[in-house]
C-alpha positions in Angstrom: 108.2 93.0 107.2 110.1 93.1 103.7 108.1 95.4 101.4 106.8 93.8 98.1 108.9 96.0 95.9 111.2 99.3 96.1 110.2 102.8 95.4 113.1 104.3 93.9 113.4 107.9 93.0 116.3 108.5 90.7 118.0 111.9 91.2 120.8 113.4 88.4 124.3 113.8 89.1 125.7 117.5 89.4 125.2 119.4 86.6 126.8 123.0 86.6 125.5 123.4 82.7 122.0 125.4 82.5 121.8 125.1 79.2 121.5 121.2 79.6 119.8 121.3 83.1 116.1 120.8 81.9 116.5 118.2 79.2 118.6 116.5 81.5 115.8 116.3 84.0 113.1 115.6 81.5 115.4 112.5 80.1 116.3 111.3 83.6 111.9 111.5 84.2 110.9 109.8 81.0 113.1 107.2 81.5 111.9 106.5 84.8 108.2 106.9 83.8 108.8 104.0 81.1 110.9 101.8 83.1 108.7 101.5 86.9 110.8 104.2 89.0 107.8 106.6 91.2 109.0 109.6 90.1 112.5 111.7 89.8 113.9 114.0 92.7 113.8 117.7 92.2 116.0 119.7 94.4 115.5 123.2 96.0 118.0 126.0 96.9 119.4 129.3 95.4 121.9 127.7 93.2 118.8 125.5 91.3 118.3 126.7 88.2 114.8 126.0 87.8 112.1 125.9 90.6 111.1 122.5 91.7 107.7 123.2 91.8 107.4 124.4 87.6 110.2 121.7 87.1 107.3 119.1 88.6 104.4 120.6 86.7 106.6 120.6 83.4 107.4 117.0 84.0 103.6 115.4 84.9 102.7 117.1 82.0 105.6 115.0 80.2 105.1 112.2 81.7 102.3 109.5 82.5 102.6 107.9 85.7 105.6 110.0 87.0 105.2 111.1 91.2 107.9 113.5 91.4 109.5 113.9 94.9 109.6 117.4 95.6 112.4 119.3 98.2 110.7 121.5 100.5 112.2 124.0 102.7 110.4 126.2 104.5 112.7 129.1 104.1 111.3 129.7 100.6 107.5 128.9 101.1 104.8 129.0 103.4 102.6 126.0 104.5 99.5 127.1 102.5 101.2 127.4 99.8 102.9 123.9 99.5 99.2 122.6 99.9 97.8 124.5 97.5 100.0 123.3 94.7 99.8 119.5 96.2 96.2 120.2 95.9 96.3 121.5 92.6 98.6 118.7 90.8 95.8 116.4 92.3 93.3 118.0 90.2 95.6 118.6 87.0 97.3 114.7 87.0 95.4 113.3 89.1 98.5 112.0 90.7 100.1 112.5 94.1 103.5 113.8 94.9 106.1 113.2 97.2 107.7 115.9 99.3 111.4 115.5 100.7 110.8 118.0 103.8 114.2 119.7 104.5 116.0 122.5 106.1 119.5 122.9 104.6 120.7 125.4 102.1 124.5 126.8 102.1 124.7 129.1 105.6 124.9 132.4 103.1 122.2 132.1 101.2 120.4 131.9 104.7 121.8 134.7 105.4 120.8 136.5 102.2 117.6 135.3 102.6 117.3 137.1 106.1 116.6 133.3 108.0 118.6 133.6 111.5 117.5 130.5 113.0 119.2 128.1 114.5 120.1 124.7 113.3 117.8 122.6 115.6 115.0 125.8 115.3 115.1 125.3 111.4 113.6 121.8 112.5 111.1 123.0 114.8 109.8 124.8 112.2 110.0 121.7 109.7 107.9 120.2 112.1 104.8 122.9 112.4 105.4 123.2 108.6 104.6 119.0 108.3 101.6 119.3 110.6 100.0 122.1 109.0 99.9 121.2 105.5 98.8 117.8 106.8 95.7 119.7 108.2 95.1 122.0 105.5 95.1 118.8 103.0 92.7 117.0 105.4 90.5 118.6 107.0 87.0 119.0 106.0 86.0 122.4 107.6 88.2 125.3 108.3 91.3 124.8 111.1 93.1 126.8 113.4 96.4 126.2 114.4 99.5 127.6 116.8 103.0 127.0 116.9 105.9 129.1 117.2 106.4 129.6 113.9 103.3 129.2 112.2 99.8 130.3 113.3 96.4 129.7 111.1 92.5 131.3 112.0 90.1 129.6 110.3 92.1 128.7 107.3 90.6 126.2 104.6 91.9 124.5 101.6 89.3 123.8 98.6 88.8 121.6 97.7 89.9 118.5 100.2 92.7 116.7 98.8 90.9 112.6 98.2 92.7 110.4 100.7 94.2 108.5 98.1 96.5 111.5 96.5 97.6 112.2 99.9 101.3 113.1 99.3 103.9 111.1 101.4 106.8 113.3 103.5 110.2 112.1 103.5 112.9 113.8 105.8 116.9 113.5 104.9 118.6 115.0 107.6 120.7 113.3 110.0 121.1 114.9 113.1 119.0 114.8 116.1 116.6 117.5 115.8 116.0 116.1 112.1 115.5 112.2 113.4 113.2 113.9 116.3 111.0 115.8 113.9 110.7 112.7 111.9 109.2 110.5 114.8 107.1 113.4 115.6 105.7 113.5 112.2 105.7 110.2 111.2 108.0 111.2 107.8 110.2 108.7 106.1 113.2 108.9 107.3 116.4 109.0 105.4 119.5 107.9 105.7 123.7 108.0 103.5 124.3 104.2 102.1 126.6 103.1 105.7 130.4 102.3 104.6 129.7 98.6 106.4 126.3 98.1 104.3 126.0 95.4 107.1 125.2 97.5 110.3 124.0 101.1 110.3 120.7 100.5 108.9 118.1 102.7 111.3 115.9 103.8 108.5 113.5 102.7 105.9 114.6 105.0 103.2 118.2 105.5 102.0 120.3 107.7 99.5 122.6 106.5 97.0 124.3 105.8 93.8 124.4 102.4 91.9 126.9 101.7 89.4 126.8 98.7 87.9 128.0 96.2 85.1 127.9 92.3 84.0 130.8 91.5 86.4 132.2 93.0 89.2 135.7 94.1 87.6 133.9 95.6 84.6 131.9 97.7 87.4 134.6 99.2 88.8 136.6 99.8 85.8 133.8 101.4 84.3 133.1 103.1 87.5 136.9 104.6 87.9 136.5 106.1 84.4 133.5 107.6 84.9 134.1 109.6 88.2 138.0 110.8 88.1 139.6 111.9 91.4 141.3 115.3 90.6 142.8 118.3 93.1 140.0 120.8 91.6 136.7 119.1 92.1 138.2 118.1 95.5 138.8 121.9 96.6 135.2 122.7 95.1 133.8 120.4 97.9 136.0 122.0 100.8 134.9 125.3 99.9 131.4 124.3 99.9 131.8 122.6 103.6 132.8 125.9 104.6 129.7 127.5 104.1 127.3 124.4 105.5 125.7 123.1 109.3 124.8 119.9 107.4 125.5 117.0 109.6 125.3 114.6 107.1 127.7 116.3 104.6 130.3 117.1 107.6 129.5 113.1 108.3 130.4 112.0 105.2 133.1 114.9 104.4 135.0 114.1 107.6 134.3 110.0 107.2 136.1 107.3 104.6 138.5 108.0 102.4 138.0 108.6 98.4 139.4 104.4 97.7 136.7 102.0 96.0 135.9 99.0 99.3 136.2 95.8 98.6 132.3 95.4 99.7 131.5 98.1 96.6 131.0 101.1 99.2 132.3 104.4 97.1 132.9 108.0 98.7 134.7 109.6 95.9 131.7 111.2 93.5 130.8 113.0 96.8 134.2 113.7 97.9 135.0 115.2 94.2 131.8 117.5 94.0 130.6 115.6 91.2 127.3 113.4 93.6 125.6 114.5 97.1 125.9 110.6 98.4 127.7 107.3 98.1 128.0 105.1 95.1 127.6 101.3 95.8 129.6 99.6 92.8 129.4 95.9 91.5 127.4 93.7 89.3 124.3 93.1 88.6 124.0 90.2 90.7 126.0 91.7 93.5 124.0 94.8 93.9 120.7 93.2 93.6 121.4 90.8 96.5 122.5 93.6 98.3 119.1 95.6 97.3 117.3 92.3 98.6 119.1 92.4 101.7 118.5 96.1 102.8 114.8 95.3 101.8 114.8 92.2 104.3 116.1 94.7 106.9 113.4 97.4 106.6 114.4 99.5 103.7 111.6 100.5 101.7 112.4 103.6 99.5 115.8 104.9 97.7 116.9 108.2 96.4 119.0 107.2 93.7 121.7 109.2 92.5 122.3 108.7 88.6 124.1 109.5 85.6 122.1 111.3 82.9 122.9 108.4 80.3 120.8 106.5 78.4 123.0 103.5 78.6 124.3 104.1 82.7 120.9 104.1 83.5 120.0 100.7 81.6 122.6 99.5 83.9 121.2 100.0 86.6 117.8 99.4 85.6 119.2 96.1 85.6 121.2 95.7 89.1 117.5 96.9 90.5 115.8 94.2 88.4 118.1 91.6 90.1 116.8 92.2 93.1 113.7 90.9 92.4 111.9 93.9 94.1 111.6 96.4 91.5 
């Protein structure tokens, strides 16, 4: 069944600038509260520089209608914890949030953090993690609970979440254990833009770029001047593979080459450090039938990767109007 209109959650490129992080964000989230996006994508890992979770609060309070989809990783916080701030954005904003459940972080800040888990044990823990802030958010008496990982006696949240403000989990990861623990739990799953954009489509959310312009030529010209292929940003990359058990960024790191397809499929922002996904590049038109398409088969929500420009983001404000769905 085609949904009735996308949920896109815009996410900023790389920026390696703390002095320009926050207002960056806070543009990025304004923007998408006065032009119909959900909410803006934090991130969460050593190398952020601001915690998701005050970066969230700082930008409802900014912000009318704004549902920011939150990264979660177990590693840095415990179940009761999550819920409780959930929980307590309900009663602040009255708003729910989303949370983008994941396990990665680079392999040596695991290890600085003392986390010794395996890859597919990381996701088993995911998993109790999902379940029990589920029940702490919905249960009306106290709840007990045993896992491997995580173990509750009589442990109660107040007050109960309303059913409404119920935040919605999204999982990113692309190996098994991650497409396991998202049937289990009944998460979104997420999936990289495929370099066919015909077959490959197993998921009803997907991450991406959009860059977009009147016509098709001007897209890509604009598009090759924006994101510049150069030996040094290319080398930043390959150092950071080294020191990752992502499947998706091996995936993509080990997949098509940096050239702009024909069909609009783009691999160099990611292969050049400067984006975490593909960009899909064309015009309005082109990209909107395409949006329409993935819709038809099954896709229902987008992280969105975008430049932190007023005018890019007009841009593509307009390839998503195209579709008709947004």
């Amino acid at each position: 069944m085609m949904p009735s209109r996308l949920r896109v959650f815009p996410a900023i490129s790389r920026n390696r600038d703390p002095k320009k992080y926050v207002g960056e964000l806070m543009r990025v989230a304004q923007f998408a509260d006065r032009n119909g996006f959900e909410g803006i994508l934090l991130f969460e890992g050593n190398d952020v520089f601001v915690e998701p979770w005050a970066m969230a609060q700082h930008i409802m309070a900014g912000t009318t209608q704004s549902s920011p989809l939150i990264a979660v990783n177990p590693v840095y916080m415990h179940p009761f914890t999550t819920a409780k701030f959930v929980s307590s954005f309900a009663q602040l904003y009255g708003r729910k949030i989303y949370l983008n459940m994941i396990t990665g972080t680079a392999v040596s800040d695991l290890q600085g953090l003392g986390d010794d888990q395996s890859h597919a044990d990381r996701y088993v823990r995911l998993g109790e993690f999902v379940a029990l802030v589920r029940q702490l958010l919905s249960s009306p008496r106290p709840l007990d609970f045993e896992g491997r990982f995580y173990r509750a006696s009589s442990l109660q949240l107040r007050p109960r979440l309303p059913a409404e403000l119920m935040p919605e989990f999204l999982i990113a990861g692309q190996s098994e254990p991650a497409q396991r623990v998202a049937e289990e739990t009944g998460c979104i799953k997420m999936q990289m833009l495929p370099p066919d954009l015909d077959r490959g489509l197993n998921a009803p959310g997907m991450n991406f770029g959009i860059f977009a312009r009147e016509s098709r030529d001007a897209a890509r010209q604009a598009a090759k001047s924006r994101f510049r292929d150069n030996r040094d940003d290319r080398e930043l990359l390959a150092l950071t593979m080294e020191n990752t058990d992502s499947v998706w960024k091996r995936h993509l790191y080990d997949g098509e080459g940096g050239e702009l397809q024909d069909n609009g499929y783009w691999l160099l922002p990611f292969l050049t450090f400067q984006a975490d996904c593909p960009y899909l590049v064309g015009s309005y038109a082109e990209i909107g039938a395409r949006l329409k398409d993935f819709a038809a088969k099954g896709l229902s929500t987008i992280m969105l990767d975008m430049v932190a420009d007023e005018a890019e983001m007009q841009h593509v404000c307009k390839a998503l109007a195209a579709s008709g769905m947004f």
